[in-house]
C-alpha positions as CSV (number, residue, x, y, z in Angstrom):
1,X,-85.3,164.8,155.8
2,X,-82.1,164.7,154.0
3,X,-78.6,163.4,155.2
4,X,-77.3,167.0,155.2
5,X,-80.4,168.2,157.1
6,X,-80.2,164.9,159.6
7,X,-76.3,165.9,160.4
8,X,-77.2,169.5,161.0
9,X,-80.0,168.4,163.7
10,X,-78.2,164.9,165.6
11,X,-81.9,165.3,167.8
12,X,-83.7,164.3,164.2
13,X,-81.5,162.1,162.9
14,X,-81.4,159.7,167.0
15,X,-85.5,160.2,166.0
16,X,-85.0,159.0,162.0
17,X,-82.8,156.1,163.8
18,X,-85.3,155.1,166.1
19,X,-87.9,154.8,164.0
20,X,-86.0,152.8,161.2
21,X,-84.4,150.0,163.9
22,X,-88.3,150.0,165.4
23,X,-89.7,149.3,162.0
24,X,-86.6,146.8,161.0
25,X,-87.2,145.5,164.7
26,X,-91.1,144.4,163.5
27,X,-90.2,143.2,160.3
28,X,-87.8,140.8,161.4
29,X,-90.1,139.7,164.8
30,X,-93.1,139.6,162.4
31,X,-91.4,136.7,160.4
32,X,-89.4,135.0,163.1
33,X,-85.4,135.6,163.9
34,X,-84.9,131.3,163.6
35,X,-86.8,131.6,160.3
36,X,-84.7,134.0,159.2
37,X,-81.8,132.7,160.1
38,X,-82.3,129.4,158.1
39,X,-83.4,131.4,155.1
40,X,-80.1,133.4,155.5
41,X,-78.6,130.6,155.6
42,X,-79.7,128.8,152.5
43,X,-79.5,131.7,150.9
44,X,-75.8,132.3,151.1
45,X,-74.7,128.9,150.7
46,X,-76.8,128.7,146.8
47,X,-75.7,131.9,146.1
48,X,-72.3,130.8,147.2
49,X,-72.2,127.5,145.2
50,X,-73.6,129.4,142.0
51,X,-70.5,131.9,142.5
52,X,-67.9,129.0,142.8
53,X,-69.0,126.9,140.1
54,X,-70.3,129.0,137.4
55,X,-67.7,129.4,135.0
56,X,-66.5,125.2,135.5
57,X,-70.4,124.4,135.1
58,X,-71.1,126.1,131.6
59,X,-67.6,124.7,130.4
60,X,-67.4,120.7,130.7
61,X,-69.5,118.3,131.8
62,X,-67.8,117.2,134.5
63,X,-67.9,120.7,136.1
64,X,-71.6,120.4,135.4
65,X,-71.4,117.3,137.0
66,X,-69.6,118.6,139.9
67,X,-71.7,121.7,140.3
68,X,-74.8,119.3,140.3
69,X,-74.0,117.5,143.3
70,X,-73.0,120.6,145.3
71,X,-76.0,122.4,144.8
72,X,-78.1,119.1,145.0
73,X,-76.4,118.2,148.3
74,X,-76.9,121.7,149.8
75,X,-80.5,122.3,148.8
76,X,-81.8,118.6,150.1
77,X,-80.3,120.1,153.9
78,X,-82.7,123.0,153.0
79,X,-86.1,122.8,155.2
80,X,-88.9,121.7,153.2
81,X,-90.9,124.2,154.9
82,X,-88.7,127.2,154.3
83,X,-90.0,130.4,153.4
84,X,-90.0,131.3,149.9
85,X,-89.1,127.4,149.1
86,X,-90.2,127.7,145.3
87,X,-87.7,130.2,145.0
88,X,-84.8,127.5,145.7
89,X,-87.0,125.4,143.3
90,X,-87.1,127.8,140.3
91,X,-83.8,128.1,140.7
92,X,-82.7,124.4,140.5
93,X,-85.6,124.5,137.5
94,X,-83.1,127.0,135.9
95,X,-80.0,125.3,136.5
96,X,-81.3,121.8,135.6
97,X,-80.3,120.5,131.8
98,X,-80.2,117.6,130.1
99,X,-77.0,115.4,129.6
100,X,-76.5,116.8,125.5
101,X,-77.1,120.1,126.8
102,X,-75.6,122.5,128.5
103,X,-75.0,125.8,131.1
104,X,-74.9,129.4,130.2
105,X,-74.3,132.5,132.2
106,X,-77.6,133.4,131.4
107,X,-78.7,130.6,133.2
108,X,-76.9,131.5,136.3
109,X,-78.5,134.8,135.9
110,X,-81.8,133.2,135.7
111,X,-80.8,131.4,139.4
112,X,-80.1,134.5,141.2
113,X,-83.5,136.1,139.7
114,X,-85.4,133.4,140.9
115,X,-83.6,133.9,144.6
116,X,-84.1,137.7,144.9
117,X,-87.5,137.4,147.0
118,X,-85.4,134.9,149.6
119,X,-82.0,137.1,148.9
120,X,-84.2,140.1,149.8
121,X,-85.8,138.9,152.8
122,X,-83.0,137.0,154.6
123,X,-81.4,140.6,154.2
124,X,-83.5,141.9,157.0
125,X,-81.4,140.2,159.5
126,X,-78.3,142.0,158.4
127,X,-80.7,145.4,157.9
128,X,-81.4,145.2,161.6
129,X,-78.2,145.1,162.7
130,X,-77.1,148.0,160.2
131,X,-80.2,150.1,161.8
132,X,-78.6,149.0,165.3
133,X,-75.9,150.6,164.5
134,X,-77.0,153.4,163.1
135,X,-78.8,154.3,166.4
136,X,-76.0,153.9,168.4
137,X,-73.6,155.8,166.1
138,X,-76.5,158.5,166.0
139,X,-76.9,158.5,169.7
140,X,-73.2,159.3,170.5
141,X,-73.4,162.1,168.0
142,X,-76.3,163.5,170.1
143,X,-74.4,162.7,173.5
144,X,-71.5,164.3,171.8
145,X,-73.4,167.3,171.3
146,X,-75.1,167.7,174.8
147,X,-71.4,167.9,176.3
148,X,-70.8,170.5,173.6
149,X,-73.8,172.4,175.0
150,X,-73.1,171.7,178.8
151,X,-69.3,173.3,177.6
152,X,-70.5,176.3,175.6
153,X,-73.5,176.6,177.9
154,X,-70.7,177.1,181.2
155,X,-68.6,179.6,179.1
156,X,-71.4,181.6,178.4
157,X,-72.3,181.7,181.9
158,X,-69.3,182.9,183.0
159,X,-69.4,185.8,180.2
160,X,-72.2,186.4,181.8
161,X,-71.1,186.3,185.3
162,X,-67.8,188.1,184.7
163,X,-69.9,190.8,182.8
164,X,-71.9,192.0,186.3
165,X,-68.4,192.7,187.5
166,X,-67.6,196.6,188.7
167,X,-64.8,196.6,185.7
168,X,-64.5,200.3,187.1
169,X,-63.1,199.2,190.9
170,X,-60.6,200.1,191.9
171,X,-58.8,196.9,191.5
172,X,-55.5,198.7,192.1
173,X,-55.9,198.2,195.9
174,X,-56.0,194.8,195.5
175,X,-52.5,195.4,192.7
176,X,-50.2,197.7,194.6
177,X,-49.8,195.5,197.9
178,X,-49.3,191.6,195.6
179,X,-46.8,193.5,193.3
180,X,-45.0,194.7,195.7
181,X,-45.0,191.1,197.1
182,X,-44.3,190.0,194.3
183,X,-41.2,192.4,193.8
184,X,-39.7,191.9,196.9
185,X,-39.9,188.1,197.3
186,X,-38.1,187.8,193.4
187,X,-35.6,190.1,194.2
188,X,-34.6,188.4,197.8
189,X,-35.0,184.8,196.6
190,X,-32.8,185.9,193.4
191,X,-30.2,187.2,196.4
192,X,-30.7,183.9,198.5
193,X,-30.0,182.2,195.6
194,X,-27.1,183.9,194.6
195,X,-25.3,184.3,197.7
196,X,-26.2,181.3,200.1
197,X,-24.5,178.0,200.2
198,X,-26.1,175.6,197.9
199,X,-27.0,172.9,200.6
200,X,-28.7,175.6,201.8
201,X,-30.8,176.3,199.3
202,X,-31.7,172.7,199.1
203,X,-32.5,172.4,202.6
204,X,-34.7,175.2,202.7
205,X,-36.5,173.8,199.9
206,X,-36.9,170.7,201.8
207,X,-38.3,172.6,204.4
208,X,-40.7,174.3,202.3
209,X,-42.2,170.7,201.4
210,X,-44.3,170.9,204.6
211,X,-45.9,173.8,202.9
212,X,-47.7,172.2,199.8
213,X,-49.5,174.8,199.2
214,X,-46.6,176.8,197.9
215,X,-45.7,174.0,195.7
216,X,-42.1,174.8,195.6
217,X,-39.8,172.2,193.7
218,X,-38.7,169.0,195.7
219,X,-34.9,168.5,196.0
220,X,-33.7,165.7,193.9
221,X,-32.6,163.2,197.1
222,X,-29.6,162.3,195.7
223,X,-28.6,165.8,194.8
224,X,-29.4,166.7,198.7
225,X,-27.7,163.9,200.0
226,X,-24.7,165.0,198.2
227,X,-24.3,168.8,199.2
228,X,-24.8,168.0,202.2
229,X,-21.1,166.5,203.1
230,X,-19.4,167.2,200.1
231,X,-17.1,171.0,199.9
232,X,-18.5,171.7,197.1
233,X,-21.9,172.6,199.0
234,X,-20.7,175.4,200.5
235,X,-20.1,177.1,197.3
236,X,-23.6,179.0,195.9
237,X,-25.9,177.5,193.4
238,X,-24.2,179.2,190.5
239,X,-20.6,177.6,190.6
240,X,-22.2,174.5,191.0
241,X,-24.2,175.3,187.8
242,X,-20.4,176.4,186.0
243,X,-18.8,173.3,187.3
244,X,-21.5,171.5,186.0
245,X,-20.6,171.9,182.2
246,X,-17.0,171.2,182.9
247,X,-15.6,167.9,181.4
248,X,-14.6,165.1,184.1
249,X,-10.6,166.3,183.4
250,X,-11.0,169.8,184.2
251,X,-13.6,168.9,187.0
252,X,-10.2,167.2,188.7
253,X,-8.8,170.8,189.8
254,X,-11.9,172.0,191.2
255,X,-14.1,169.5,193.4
256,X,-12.8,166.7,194.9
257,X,-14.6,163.4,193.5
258,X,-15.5,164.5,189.7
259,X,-17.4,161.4,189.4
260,X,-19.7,161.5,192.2
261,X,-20.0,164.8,191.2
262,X,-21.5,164.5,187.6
263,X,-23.9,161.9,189.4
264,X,-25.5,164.3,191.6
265,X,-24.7,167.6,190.6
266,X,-24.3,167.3,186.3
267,X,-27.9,165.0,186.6
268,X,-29.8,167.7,187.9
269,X,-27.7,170.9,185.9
270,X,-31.6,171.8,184.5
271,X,-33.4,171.9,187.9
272,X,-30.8,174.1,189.8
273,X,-30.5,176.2,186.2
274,X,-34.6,177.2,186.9
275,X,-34.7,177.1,190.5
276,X,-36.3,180.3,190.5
277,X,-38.9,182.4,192.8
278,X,-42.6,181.8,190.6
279,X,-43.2,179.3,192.9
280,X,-43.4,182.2,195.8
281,X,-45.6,185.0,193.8
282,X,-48.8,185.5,194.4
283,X,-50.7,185.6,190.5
284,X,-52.8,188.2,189.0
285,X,-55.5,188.3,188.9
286,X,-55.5,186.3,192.5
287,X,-56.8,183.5,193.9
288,X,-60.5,183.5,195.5
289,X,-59.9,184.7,199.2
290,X,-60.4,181.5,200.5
291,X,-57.6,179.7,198.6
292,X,-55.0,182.9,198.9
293,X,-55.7,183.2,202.6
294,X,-54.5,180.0,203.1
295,X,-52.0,180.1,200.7
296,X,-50.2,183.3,201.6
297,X,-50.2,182.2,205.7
298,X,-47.8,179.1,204.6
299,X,-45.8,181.7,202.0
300,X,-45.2,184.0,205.1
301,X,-43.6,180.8,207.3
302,X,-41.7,179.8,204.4
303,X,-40.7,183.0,202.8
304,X,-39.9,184.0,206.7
305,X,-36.6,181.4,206.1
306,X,-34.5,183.4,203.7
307,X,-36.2,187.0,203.4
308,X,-35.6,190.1,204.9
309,X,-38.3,191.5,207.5
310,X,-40.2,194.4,204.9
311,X,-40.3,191.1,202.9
312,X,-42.1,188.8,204.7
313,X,-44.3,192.6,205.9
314,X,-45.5,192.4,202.6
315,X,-46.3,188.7,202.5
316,X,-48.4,189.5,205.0
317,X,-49.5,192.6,204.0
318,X,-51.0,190.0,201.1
319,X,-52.8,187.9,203.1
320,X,-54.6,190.7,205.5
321,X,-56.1,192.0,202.4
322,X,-58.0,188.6,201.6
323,X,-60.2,189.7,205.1
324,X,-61.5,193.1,203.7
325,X,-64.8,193.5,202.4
326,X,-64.0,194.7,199.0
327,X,-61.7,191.7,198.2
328,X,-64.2,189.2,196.2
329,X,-65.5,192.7,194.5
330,X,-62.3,194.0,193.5
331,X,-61.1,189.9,192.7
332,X,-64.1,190.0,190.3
333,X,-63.5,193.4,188.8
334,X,-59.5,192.2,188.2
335,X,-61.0,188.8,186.8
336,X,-63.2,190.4,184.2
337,X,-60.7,192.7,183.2
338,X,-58.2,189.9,182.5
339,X,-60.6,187.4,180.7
340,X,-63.3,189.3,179.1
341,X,-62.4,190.7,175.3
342,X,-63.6,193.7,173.8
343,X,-65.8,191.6,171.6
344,X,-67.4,189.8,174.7
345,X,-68.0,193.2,176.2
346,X,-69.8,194.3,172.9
347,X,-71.9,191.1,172.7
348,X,-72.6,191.6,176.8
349,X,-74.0,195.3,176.2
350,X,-76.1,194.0,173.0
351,X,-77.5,191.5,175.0
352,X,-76.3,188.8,172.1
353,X,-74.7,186.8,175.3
354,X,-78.3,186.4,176.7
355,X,-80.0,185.1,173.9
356,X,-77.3,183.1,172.7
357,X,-77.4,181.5,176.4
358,X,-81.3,181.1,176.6
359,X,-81.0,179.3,173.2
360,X,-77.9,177.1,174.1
361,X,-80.4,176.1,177.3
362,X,-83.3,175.2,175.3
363,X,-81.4,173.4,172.6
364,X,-79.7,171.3,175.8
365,X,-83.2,170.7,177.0
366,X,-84.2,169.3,173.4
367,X,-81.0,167.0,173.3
368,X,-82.1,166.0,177.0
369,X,-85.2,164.9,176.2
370,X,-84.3,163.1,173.4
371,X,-81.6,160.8,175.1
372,X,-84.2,160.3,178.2
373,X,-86.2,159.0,175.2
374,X,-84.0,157.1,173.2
375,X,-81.9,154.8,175.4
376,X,-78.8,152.5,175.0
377,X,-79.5,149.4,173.4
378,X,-78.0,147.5,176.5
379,X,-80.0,149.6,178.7
């Protein structure tokens, strides 16, 4: 199979991996790893020697000399026993001259000929590791790929799923009653905002952090701390917002300790500039009944603190409707409505989401099998 073809199909090339480190795996056991390794040895230190000294060894004598006794000293270490032993001793043949003669670069040529048998087979050592390698590198790709399927394989699903959705409900019922929620709590928080003391603000906030679900802003402590004595608190969110872009000289003729001030008010200019009322809406489409129900019982005690009474009626209004019956149908209709494209409804009435789902799952089974197959090398 070729490279292209292997990267195309990660479940061939873990296979083409496994089979080369097995076959690399017997070459290496059938000679011995020690044996090897002394061969490797050898191998790299002549080589070594015949790269360092060549071009002093076929130009005086006394590099000649010099290379001699290098090469002498290294081969007599060499095991008399190693394998491919008459290669080391063709190549000293080749290298040996007499004292009116002398070196070439043919001659060194000649040396590394003679070695290629030994060069070749202490190689395997370094081939086994490459081909270790290789199957790691190829089994991540195929890991890789079996989250890619596990991903594609759960969007599909939920094409699917979202696609057996009533789209025609009449998810209206379920619309009407959060907008106007939504509506009212916006336009009385933007009033409470507006209009209330800005300690107040903050304290209700604090308040509101026994309700988590709500997941309304924490007060900055220091801010909090500071309303709470200072004159300035009494004044709404907005002056405080004004004051806070004032420099410290025109600050003087409006609070009384400009300094103290800029700590705790000009810090936190940004999070009383967005304090706003998303916190307090209910999304659309909604929350599963379970979650909303809960949700919207702690939005009616905390919404209950600053809202008018048809306010808080529709906060509850809210969270009667996650008891009906039609609740998870008309959920499901809203959700498909909202996430599903025109192109995903197409490919849902061609049936192309089935077959591209049965053929995600059988291609996830393949990778499967082949990583229950193939291993980690520390395994």
């Amino acid at each position: 199979m070729t490279d292209a073809a292997l990267a195309d199909d990660p479940v061939a090339a873990l296979r083409t991996a496994a089979d080369t480190l097995r076959d690399r795996r017997e070459s290496v056991d059938e000679i011995g790893r020690e044996e090897l390794r002394t061969l490797a040895s050898a191998v790299r230190d002549v080589t070594g020697i015949l790269d360092r000294y060549e071009e002093q060894a076929t130009d005086d004598l006394e590099g000649y000399v010099a290379f001699r006794e290098a090469l002498s000293n290294r081969l007599e270490e060499v095991p008399a026993d190693v394998r491919h032993s008459d290669a080391f001793i063709d190549a000293n043949d080749s290298l040996t001259t007499g004292i009116t003669s002398s070196l070439s670069a043919s001659d060194f040529e000649q040396a590394r000929r003679e070695l290629d048998p030994a060069r070749e087979e202490a190689a395997l050592l370094d081939e086994l590791d490459e081909a270790r390698e290789d199957y790691r590198s190829a089994r991540r790709r195929l890991r890789e790929r079996a989250d890619e399927l596990d991903a594609r394989i759960e969007r599909l699903e939920r094409v699917r799923e979202l696609g057996e959705a009533d789209i025609d409900a009449p998810v209206d019922d379920l619309r009407d009653p959060i907008e106007r929620y939504d509506d009212a709590v916006t336009e009385a928080f933007d009033r409470f905002r507006a209009e209330s003391p800005a300690r107040e603000v903050l304290a209700w906030l604090a308040a509101a952090e026994s309700y988590p679900l709500v997941e309304t802003p924490s007060p900055p402590e220091r801010l909090r701390e500071y309303l709470e004595t200072a004159a300035i608190g009494d004044e709404p969110i907005s002056t405080l917002v004004e004051y806070a872009g004032y420099s410290r000289s025109k600050l003087d003729h409006y609070v009384d300790d400009p300094k103290r001030f800029s700590a705790a008010v000009g810090t936190n200019k940004r999070f009383l500039e967005t304090l706003d009322a998303d916190p307090l809406t209910v999304s659309w489409p909604p929350e599963p009944a379970s979650e909303l129900r809960w949700r919207t019982k702690e939005l009616v005690a905390v919404v209950s603190r600053f809202a008018d009474d048809e306010t808080v009626a529709h906060a509850r209004g809210v969270h009667e409707l996650t008891y009906h019956e039609s609740y998870d149908r008309l959920r499901t209709a809203a959700v498909a409505r909202a996430e599903l494209t025109e192109d995903q409804r197409d490919r849902l009435r061609r049936g192309v989401v089935a077959d591209e789902l049965a053929s995600a799952r059988e291609e996830r089974e393949r990778v499967r099998d082949c990583l229950n197959a193939h291993p980690r090398l520390d395994e």
